[in-house]
Every structure is written in structure tokens, then in C-alpha cells.
C-alpha positions as CSV (number, residue, x, y, z in Angstrom):
1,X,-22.0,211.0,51.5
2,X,-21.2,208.7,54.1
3,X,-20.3,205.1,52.8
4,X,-20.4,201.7,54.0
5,X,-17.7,199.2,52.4
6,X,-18.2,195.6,53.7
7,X,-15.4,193.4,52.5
8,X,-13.0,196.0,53.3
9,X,-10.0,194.4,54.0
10,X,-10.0,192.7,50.7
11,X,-8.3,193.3,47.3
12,X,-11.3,195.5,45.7
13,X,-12.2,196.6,49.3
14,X,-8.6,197.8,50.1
15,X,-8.8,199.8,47.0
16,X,-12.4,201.0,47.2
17,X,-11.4,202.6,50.7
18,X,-8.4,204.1,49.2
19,X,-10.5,205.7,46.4
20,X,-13.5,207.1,48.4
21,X,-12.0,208.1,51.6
22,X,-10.4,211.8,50.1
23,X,-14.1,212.6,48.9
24,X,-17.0,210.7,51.2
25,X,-16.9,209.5,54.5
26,X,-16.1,206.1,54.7
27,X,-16.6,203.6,57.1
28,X,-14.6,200.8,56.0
29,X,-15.6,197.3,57.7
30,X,-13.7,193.9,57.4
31,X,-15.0,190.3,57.4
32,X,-13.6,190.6,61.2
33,X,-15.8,193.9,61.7
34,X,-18.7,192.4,60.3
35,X,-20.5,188.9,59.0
36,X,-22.8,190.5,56.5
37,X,-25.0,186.6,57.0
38,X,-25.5,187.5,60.6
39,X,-28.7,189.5,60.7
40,X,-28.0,191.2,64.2
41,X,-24.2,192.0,63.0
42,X,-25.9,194.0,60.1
43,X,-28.7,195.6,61.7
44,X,-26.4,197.1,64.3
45,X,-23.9,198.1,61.7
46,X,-26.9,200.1,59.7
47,X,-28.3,201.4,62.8
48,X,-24.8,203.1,64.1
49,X,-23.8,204.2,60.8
50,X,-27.2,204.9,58.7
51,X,-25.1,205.0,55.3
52,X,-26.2,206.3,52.4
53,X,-24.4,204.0,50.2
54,X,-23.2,200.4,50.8
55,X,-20.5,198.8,48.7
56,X,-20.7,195.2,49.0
57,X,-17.2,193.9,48.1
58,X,-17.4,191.1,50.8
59,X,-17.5,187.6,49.5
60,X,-16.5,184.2,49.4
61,X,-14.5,183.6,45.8
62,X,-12.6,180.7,47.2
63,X,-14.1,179.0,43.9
64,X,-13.0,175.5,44.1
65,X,-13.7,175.1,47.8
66,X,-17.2,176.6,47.3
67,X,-18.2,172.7,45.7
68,X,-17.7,171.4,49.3
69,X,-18.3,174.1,51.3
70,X,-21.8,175.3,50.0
71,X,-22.7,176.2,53.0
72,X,-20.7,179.1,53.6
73,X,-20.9,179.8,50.0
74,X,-24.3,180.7,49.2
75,X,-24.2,182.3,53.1
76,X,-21.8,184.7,52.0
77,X,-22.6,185.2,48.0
78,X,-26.5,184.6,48.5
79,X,-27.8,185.1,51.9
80,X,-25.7,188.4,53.3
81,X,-26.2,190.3,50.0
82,X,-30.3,190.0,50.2
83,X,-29.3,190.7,54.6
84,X,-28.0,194.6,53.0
85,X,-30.1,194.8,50.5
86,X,-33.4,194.4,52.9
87,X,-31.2,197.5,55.5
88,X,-30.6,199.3,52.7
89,X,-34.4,199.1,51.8
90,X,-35.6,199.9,55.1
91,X,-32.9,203.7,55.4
92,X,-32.8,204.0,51.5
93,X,-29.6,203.6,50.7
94,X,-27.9,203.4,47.2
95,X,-26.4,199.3,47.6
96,X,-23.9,198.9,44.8
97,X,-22.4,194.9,45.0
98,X,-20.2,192.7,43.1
99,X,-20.9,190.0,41.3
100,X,-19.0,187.7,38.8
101,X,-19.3,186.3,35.4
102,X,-19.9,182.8,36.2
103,X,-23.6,183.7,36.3
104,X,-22.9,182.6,32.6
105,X,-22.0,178.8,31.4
106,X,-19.3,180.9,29.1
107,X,-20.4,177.8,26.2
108,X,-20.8,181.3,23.7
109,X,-18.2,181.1,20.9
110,X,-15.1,183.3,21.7
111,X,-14.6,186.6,21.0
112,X,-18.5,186.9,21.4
113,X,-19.0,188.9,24.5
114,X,-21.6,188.3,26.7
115,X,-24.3,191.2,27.5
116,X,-26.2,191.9,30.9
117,X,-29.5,190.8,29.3
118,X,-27.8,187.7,28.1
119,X,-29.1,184.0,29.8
120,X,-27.9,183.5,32.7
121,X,-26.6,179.5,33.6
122,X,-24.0,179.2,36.1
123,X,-22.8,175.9,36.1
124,X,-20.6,175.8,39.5
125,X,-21.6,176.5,43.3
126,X,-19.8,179.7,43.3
127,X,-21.9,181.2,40.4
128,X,-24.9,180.0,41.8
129,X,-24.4,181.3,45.0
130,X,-23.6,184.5,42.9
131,X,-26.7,184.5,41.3
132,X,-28.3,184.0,44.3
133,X,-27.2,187.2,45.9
134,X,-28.1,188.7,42.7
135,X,-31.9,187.6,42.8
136,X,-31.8,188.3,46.2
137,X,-30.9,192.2,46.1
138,X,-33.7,192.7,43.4
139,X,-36.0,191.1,45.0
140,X,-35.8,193.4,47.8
141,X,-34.9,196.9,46.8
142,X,-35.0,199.2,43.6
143,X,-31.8,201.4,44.5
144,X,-28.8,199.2,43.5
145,X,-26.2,198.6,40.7
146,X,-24.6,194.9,41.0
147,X,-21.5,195.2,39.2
148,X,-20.6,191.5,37.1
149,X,-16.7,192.2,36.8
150,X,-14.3,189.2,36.3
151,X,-10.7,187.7,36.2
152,X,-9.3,190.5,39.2
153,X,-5.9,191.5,39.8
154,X,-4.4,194.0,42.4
155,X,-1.7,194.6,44.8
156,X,-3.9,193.5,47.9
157,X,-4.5,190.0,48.6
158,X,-4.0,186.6,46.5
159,X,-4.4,186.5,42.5
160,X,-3.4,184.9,39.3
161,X,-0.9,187.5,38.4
162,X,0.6,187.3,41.5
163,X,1.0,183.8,41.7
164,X,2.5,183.6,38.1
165,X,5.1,185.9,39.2
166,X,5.9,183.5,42.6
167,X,5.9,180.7,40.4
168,X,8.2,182.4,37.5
169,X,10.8,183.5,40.0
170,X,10.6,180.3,42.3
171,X,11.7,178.1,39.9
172,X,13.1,179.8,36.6
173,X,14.2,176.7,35.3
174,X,10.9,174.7,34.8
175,X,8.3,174.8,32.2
176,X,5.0,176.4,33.7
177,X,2.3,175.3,31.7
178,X,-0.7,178.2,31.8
179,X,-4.4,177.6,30.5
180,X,-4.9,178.6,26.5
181,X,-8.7,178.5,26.5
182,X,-10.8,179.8,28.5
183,X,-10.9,183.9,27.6
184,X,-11.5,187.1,30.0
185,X,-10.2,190.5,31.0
186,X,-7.3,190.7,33.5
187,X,-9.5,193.7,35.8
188,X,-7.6,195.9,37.9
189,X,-9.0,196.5,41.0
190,X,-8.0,199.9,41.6
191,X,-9.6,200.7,38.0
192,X,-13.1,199.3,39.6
193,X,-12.8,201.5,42.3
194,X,-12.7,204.4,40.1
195,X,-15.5,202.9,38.3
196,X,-17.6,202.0,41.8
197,X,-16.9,205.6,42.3
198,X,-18.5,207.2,39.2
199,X,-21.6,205.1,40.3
200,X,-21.9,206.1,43.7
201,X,-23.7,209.3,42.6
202,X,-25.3,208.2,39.8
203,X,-28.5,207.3,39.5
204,X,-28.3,204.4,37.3
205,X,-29.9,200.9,38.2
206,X,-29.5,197.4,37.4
207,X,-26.9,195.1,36.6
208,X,-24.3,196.2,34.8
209,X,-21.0,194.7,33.4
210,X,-17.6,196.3,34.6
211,X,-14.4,194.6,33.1
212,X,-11.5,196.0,31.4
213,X,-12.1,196.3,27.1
214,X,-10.8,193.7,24.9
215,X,-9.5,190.2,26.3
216,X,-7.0,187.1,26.3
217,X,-6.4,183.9,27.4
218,X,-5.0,183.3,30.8
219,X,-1.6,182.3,29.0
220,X,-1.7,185.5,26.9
221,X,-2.2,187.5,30.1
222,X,0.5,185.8,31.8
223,X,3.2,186.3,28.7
224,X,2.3,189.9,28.8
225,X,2.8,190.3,32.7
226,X,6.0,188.7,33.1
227,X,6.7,190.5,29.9
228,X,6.4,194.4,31.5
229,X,7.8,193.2,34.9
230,X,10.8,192.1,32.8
231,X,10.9,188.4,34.5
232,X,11.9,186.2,32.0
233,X,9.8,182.5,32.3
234,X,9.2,179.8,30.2
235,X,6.1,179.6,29.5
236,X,4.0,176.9,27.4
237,X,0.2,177.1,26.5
238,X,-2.2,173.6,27.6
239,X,-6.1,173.3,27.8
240,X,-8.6,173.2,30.5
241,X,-8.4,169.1,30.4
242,X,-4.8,169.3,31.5
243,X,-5.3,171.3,34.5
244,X,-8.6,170.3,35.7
245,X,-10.0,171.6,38.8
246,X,-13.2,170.8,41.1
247,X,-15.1,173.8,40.3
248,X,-16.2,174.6,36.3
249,X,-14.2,177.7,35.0
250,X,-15.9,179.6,31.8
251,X,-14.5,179.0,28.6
252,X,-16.1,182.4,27.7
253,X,-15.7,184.8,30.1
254,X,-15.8,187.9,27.9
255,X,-18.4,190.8,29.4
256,X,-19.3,193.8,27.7
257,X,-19.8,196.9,29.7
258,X,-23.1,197.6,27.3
259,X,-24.8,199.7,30.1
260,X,-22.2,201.8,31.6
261,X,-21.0,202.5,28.2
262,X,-24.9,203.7,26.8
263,X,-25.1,205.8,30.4
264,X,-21.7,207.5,29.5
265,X,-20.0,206.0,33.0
266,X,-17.5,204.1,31.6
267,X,-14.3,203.8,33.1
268,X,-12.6,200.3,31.6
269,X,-9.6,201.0,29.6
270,X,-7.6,198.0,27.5
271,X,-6.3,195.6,29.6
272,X,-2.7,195.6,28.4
273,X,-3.1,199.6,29.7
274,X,-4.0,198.7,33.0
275,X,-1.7,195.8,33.2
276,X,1.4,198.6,32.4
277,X,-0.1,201.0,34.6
278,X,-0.2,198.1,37.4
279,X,3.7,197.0,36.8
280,X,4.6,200.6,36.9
281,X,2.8,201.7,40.0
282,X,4.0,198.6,42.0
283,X,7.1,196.4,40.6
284,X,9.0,196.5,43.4
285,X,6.3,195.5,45.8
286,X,5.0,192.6,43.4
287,X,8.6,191.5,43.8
288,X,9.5,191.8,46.9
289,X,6.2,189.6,47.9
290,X,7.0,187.0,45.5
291,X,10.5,187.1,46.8
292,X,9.4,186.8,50.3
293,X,6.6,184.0,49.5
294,X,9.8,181.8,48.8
295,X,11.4,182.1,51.7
């Protein structure tokens, strides 16, 4: 089938393309190739390519920035999603797009996962632009699977993993003090590709939950990293009021993949796997950038 990715020179997009390229034909577009909020940039895109499935991993996750700068936020999150949904209407194409778990408030007492028929009530711009896109899409099509994954990691582009590593081997010597309470699955990237993948030829619709099984606190995650990449750090737990930020982060950010698991398409392993299978694949890259990022 032939396959638009939007978003492609991102972390997911990066690894989407590298999944679906052996077995589809892929035409893999960048936020430089194409603005998905400019209507004219999209028609022509649909009109050159006429895809048969677009995978919308463009976005603006910038989440702390997107308090001030809701403009571009909900252009990117809200407006450009309901821009492919409507083309993918009008040529009947399969859209499958990523969304995010701050469509929830994450106030739901931990480990209590949340569900895809769960109340929504994003309480920052980013997950109302979010839920904006969502809305958008199904109010425009019937064709689509929007994906709520959360927590991403990958050897593309900027992330938490990454930047605990910089900061580990940057300065060895000081305390780095890492969130304890707010709760989520560390989510490979190249693990939702596969996943992305097993839904381009389904027929399955709706909004579904993709994140890897079980979960931890972002200091948990972290002592587990640095743990398998054998980088030695000391670490020390604190809470959400000692490292407050602009935007609101979920306490609760726990998703369960209820409705890839009841179709049978489920392709989330434990986190800690994925997190091995990561460090094992890629260790000397991940250092060798967080080496470099000192210089």
C-alpha cells in the first residue's frame, strides 16, 4: 500500500519510515516537506501522492512552551490533524495519528490505569490541543485509529532518557534529583512502529491506547536506564512541587491497551524489556551523543 508519514523526520516518524519502507511504499514527509495546518500544502500533498494510509506522527510536543505559544499549538495538534483527516475523507484513506495521555487530568489513584472510554480532562494547552485534533478527526471521517501512547523514548531526536544520560555523564559528581510521582510507561518508539504497523491493515477503528505494559515513576525509569547502560549516577527521588514546570504533568499517566489487546493486535511488551532491548541495540550511539552534547 502506498503510505503517507507526516512528521517524518521525527523520533516515532524516523522509526515508522524505517519499519514500513521494506513492505509498503512510503512517502516519508518532514515538517520541512510539509505544514499539515496549511490547507494548500496538504491538498497538494494528497493530490500527488493519493495514499492509502496516512500516519500522522507530526506534532508540536514542546509541552511547556505550548502554555505561551497556543497558537501554534492547537495549529499543529488540533487544526492539521482535522486538515488530513477531511483528505483522507475525500480519497478514503485509512488515517492512523498520535495522540497523548494528557487528554486525562491523571487525578486517578496509581496503579489504576486509565481506559479509552475513560473521561477525558486535559488540564494543560498541549492536551487540549490534543484533544482537539482528536475531536477533529472523528468528526470528519470513520476510517482512523488515533493511537494515545505516552512517556516516548528512542534513538531519534530529544527525550528523557537521553537527557538523564547527558546529565549522568556531564557531571558524575552531583546529586540529580528525578521526579517520584507522577507514573507512566517509558514507550519505545521503534516498538510503536511495529504496533502502527499491525494497524495499517487492520480494520479496526477508534481510539485506542498503545504504551508499553506495566509502569514506573520517572525516577524508577531513570535508575533502571543508567542501570543497563552501566553509567553509574547518583540519583535521589523528589516530588512534582520541587521541580515545577509551566505546563501540568499527569500524576497518573498509566494507559491500558484495553482495545488492541480485545482485537488480538497487541504489540506492547514490559517496559524494562524494551528498555534492555533499547541499551542493547544502541549503547554506543546513546553514548557517543551524550558525549558529544558536552563538548
Amino acid at each position: 500500500m502506498k503510505v503517507l508519514i507526516t512528521g517524518a523526520g521525527g523520533q516515532l516518524g524516523r522509526d515508522c519510515v524505517a519499519r514500513l519502507t521494506s513492505v509498503h511504499r512510503v512517502v516519508a514527509c518532514t515538517s520541512a516537506d510539509l505544514d499539515i495546518t496549511d490547507s494548500d500544502q496538504v491538498d497538494a500533498v494528497f493530490r500527488e501522492n493519493r495514499p492509502e494510509v496516512v500516519i500522522n506522527c507530526a506534532a508540536y510536543t514542546a509541552v511547556d512552551r505550548c502554555e505561551k505559544e497556543s497558537k501554534r499549538c492547537f495549529g499543529a495538534n488540533g487544526v492539521g490533524p482535522g486538515l488530513l483527516a477531511v483528505q483522507c475523507s475525500a480519497v478514503n484513506a485509512r488515517l492512523i495519528h498520535i495522540s497523548t495521555d494528557y487528554v486525562f487530568d491523571g487525578n486517578r489513584p496509581v496503579p489504576e490505569p486509565y481506559c479509552e472510554d475513560d473521561l477525558i480532562n486535559p488540564l494543560s494547552a498541549y492536551g487540549r490541543s490534543k484533544l482537539a485534533g482528536e475531536q477533529a478527526i472523528v468528526e470528519s471521517m470513520d476510517n482512523y485509529c488515533i493511537l494515545r501512547t505516552a512517556w516516548l523514548y528512542g534513538l531519534s531526536g530529544g527525550n528523557f532518557l537521553k537527557t538523564i544520560l547527558r546529565l549522568a555523564l556531564s557531571r558524575p559528581e552531583n546529586q540529580l534529583k528525578i521526579v517520584n510521582d507522577q507514573f507512566g510507561s517509558l514507550t519505545w518508539t521503534a516498538r510503536l512502529a511495529e504496533q502502527i504497523e499491525a494497524l495499517v491493515d487492520s480494520k479496526e477503528t477508534g481510539i485506542m491506547h498503545a504504551t508499553a505494559e506495566g509502569f514506573s515513576s520517572w525516577f524508577e525509569g531513570a535508575v533502571f536506564f543508567l542501570q543497563v547502560m552501566g553509567v553509574e549516577a547518583d540519583l535521589a527521588p523528589c516530588t512534582s512541587r520541587e521541580y515545577p514546570t509551566p505546563a501540568h504533568r499527569p500524576a497518573n499517566s498509566i494507559l491500558e491497551n484495553k482495545r488492541l489487546k480485545k482485537a488480538g493486535l497487541n504489540k506492547m511488551v514490559p517496559w524494562q524489556q524494551d528498555v534492555q532491548a533499547f541499551v542493547d541495540q544502541n549503547r554506543q550511539p546513546l553514548l557517543d551523543e551524550a558525549m558529544a552534547g558536552q563538548a
